[in-house]
C-alpha positions in Angstrom: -1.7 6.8 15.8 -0.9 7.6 12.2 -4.7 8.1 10.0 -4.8 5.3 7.6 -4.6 6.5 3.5 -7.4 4.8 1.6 -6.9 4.6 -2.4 -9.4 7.2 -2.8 -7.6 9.6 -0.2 -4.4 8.9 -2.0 -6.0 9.3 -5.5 -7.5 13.0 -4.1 -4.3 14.2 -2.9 -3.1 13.4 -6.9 -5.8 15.7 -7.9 -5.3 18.4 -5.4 -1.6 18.3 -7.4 -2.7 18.2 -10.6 -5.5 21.0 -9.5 -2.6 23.7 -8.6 -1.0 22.5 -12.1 -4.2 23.2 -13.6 -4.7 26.8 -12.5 -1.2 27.7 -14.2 -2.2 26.1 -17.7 -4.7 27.6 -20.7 -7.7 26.3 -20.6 -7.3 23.8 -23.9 -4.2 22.1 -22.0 -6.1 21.1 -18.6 -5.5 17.8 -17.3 -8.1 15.6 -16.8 -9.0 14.4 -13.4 -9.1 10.4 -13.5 -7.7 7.0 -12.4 -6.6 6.9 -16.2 -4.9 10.4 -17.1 -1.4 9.2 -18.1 1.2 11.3 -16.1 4.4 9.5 -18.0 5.4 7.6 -21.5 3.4 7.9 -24.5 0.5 10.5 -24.7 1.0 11.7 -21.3 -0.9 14.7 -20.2 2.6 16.0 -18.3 5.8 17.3 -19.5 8.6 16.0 -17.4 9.2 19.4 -15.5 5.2 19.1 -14.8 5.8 15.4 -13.5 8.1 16.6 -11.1 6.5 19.3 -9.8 3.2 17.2 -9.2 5.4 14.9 -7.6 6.7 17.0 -5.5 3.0 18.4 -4.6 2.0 14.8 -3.9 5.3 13.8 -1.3 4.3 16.8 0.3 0.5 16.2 0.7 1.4 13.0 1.6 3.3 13.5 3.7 0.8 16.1 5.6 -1.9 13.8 5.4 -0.4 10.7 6.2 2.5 12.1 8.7 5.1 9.4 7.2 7.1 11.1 4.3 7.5 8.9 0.6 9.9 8.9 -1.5 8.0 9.2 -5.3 11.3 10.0 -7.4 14.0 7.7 -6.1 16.0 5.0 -7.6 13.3 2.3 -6.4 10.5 4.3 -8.3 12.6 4.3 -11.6 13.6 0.4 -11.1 9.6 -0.3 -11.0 8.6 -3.2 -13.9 5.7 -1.0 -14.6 6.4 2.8 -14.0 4.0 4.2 -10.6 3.7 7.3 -13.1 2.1 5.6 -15.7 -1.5 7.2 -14.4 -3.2 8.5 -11.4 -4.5 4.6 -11.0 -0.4 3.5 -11.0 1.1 6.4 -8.9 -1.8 6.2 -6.4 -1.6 2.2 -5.7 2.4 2.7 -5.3 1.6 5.6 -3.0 -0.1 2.7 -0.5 2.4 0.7 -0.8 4.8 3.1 0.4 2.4 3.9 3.2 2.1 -0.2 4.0 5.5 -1.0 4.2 6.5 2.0 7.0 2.9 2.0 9.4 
């Protein structure tokens, strides 16, 4: 059987991300560590290139962890009323429900 991904689980594989983005930036332009740090829309912590690249981090830890692959740029996570990159809090509980949906 698949492991089950628990919010927090899902929520520390967002940090691992934004971790390996941290150890590229100067030290004044660190992103925080938080349900709250805003990844997208006004006073995000990310550029867009920086978005997709944690994105990309996350599918792929994810996908390692979890051994079911998600989708986190598609036309479905664009179409959401409220963006899953809002913050870590969004993207994570969108994670899950990705995970739900395909057990």
């Amino acid at each position: 059987p698949l492991p089950v991904m628990t919010e927090s689980h899902v929520r520390e594989l967002i940090y691992g991300a934004l971790r390996s983005l941290n150890a590229e930036l100067a030290a004044d332009r660190q992103i925080p560590l938080a349900p709250e740090t805003r990844l997208f829309g006004a006073g995000a912590a990310l550029a867009s290139l920086s978005l997709v690249s944690v994105l990309l981090d996350v599918e792929a830890a994810v996908e390692e962890a979890s051994g079911r692959a998600v989708s986190l740029a598609d036309d479905r996570a664009m179409g959401q009323p409220v963006s899953p990159y809002t913050d870590v809090a969004t993207l994570t509980a969108y994670i899950l429900t990705l995970l739900h949906e395909h057990p």
